[in-house]
Residue, then its C-alpha position, 0 to 999 in steps of 0.5 A: x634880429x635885423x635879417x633873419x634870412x641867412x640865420x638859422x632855423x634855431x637861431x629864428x626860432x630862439x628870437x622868435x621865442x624872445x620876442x625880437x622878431x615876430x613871426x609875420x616879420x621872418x615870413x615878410x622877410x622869407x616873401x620878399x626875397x622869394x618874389x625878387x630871387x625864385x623867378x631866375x631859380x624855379x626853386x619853390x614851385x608851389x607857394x602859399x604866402x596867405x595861407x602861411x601869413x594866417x599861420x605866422x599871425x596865429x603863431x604871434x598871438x599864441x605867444x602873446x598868450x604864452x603858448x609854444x606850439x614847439x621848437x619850431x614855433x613861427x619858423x617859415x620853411x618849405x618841404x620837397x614836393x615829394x611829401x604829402x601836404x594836407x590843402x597843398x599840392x603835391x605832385x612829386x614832379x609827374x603830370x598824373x599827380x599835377x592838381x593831386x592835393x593831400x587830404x591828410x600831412x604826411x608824417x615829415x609834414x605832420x610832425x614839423x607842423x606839430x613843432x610850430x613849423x609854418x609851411x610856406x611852399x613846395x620845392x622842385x623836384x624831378x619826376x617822381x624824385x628819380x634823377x640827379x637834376x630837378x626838371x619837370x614837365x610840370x615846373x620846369x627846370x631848377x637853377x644852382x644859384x652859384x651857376x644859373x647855367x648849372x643843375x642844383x642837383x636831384x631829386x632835392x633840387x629845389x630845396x637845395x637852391x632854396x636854401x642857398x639862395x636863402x629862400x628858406x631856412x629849412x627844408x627836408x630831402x629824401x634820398x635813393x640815389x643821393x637826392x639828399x647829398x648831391x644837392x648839398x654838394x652842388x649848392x654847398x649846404x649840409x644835408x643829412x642821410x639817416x640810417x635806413x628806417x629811421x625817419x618814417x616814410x608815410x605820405x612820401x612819394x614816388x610811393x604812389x598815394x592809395x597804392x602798395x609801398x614799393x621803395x621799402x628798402x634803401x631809401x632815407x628822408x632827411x633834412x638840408x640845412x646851412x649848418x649841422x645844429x639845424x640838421x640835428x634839429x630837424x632830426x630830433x622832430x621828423x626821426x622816430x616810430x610811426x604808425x603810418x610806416x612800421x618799418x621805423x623801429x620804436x628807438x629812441x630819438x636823442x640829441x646829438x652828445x656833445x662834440x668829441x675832441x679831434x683828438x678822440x676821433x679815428x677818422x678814415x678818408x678816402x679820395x674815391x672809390x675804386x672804380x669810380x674817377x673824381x675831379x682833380x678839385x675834388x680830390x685836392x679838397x679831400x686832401x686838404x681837409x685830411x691834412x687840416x684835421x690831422x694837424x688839428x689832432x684827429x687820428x686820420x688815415x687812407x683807408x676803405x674796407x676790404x669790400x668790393x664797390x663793383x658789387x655793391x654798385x650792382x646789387x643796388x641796380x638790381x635791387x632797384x630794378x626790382x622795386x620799379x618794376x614791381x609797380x611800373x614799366x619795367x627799365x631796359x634789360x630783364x627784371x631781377x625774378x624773385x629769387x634774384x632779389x632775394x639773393x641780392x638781398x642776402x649778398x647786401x646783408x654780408x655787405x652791411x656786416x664788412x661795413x658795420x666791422x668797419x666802423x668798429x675801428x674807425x668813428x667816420x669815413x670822409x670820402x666825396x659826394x660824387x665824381x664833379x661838382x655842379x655840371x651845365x643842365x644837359x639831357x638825363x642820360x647825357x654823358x658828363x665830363x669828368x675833368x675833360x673826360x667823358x663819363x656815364x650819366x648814372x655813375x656819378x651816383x656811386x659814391x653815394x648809391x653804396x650807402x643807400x644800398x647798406x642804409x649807413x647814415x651820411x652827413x655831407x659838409x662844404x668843404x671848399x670850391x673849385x677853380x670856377x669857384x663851385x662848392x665842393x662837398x664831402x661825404x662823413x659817414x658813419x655806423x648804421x643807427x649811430x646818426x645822433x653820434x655822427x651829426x656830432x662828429x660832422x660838427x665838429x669835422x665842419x669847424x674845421x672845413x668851414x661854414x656855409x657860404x653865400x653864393x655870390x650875388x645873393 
């Protein structure tokens, strides 16, 4: 392996084992391109080069013994500053945690560590992982390394820039609201939203350490990648039961099956959803890609269940309102009272069931990530622009809020660029603990959109 910087976290990691490249190299090699490329980005934020060299040495010699400390053995990455690091700041974006440093990983960190991951820094984030863009008071703002002027998306910003700039091979996003999915969308990664309570979210903040847990509901940690065999790998390590978080259940973590045929496949698509406007580009991508799988042998039809998206947008604002104010400053507007949330509660359940009935006739649903792609960094709450047309700050959530609010596992996919040469990614979703299946149908829906692509100049 000669550049190991736009390969694969599987791919450095076999030539690790192999012995064609050693760690020190792949972390030498990860250093320099964050010294010339992070200054114009702001995508990793925190960074320990001499910490992670000790590291990648320790890594070379364990295999000179002929010892693994696992699938990631000697691979640099870097983790969202929202995920506990044990000697690693972790500030999740507020002044109150700016010199907070773990004593202990939490469990995402601790399992990659486990896998023989090198953790080389942290990645930008906004405050308390609640926006759509990655700016801090702490750190400042985050670049999209397609549009240095544009938002590489939030909560997961820095990760996503990181990765496109190739900075890193692998990082892990946690997503409320689309902090997974808009960044992939806007830099045009992959990313991975697991079913709700399939990966554990010990040592995670806006949780805040030492406190009650708030966010119990609605909420996913899950990898961003360059392609779905990383995500996939990155699953089958951070995914699974943990003491720390009794909410994930003790199901079993596989790997993906084998990729389905186009042919075996029932796939719905969507251009929106009701209520909810897109870009011309973004609609005109989702019909190319229909239209490219049909005339690869999928069975692909226009079709959304029989549920209402108004509902489903307001009962995730209420649960939401409810989980913030619970612990913090309650939002403008009364808070839901006991009973409301309870009754939300018993509405999402209903909701979940039409979704669940849904999937029993289709594999996947492909539908869009959000309204735009990536937009110019503006104030938070500052209208966007729809194609000309103004439009609310916090719509551009709803393609995504619907699945946090029925916790159904989301994989985004590139899928093309806009006239200004912007990504455009879509969502793939599929049946609630299904995500193992659902990485495998992303494959194979992937082979047919394309592959990730460098942004230009990088």
């Amino acid at each position: 392996m000669e550049d190991p910087i736009y390969a694969s976290a599987g791919e450095i990691a076999a030539a690790i084992r192999a012995r064609e490249i050693s760690a020190v190299e792949v972390l030498d090699a990860y250093l320099a391109r964050i010294a010339r490329c992070n200054p114009a980005l702001n995508a990793i934020v925190t960074l320990d080069a001499e910490g992670a060299r000790a590291r990648a040495q320790q890594a070379d010699a364990a295999l000179a013994r002929r010892e693994s400390w696992g699938p990631l053995h000697g691979v640099p990455i870097t983790l969202k500053d929202g995920h506990s690091t044990a000697g690693m700041r972790t500030t999740a974006g507020v002044p109150a945690l700016e010199h907070y440093v773990p004593a202990e990983d939490g469990a995402v960190a601790a399992r990659l560590k486990g896998a023989g991951a090198i953790l080389m820094g942290k990645t930008n984030v906004s405050p308390l992982l609640m926006d759509i863009q990655s700016d801090n008071t702490i750190f400042g703002r985050t670049n999209n390394p397609w549009d240095l002027d544009r938002t590489p998306g939030g909560s997961s910003g820095g990760a996503a820039a990181a990765l496109a700039a190739g900075l890193t091979p692998l990082d892990i996003g946690s997503d409320f609201a689309g902090s997974i999915r808009i960044p992939a969308h806007f830099c045009g990664l992959f990313g991975l939203k697991p079913t709700e309570h399939r990966v554990s979210m010990a040592g995670h903040i806006p949780d805040i350490p030492h406190e009650p847990r708030a966010h119990r509901i609605m909420w996913s940690i899950g990898p961003l990648a360059r392609n779905v065999a990383d995500l996939a790998l990155a699953f089958h390590l951070i995914a699974g039961a943990d003491r720390g978080d009794p909410d994930v259940p003790p199901l079993l973590v596989t790997q993906p099956p084998p990729s389905p045929a186009l042919a075996d496949l029932r796939l719905a698509w969507a251009p929106t959803f009701p209520g909810l406007p897109v870009t011309a580009a973004t609609r005109a991508a989702l019909e190319h890609l229909a239209a490219a799988l049909a005339q690869s042998g999928a069975r692909i039809e226009e079709r959304l269940p029989d549920v209402s998206f108004e509902e489903q947008v307001r009962l995730r604002a209420t649960l939401s309102k409810a989980i913030q104010a619970a612990f913090n400053a309650p939002e403008d507007g009364p808070v839901p009272t006991l009973g409301e949330y309870f009754a939300a509660l018993y509405r999402r359940d209903a909701l979940i069931a039409a979704w669940e009935a849904f999937f029993d006739d289709w594999d996947a649903l492909i539908c869009p990530v959000a309204m735009t792609n990536a937009f110019p960094h503006c104030p938070t709450d500052a209208p966007l622009a729809v194609d000309g047309v103004a439009t609310k700050y916090w719509r551009i959530i709803g393609h995504c809020g619907v699945f946090n609010l029925t916790g159904h596992p989301v994989v985004v996919i590139p899928a093309g660029q806009d006239a200004d040469g912007l990504p455009i990614g879509v969502q793939v979703v599929g049946r609630r603990w299904a995500d193992e299946r659902l990485l495998a149908i992303a494959g194979r829906v992937a082979e047919v959109a394309g592959p990730f692509q460098r942004p230009p100049g990088y």
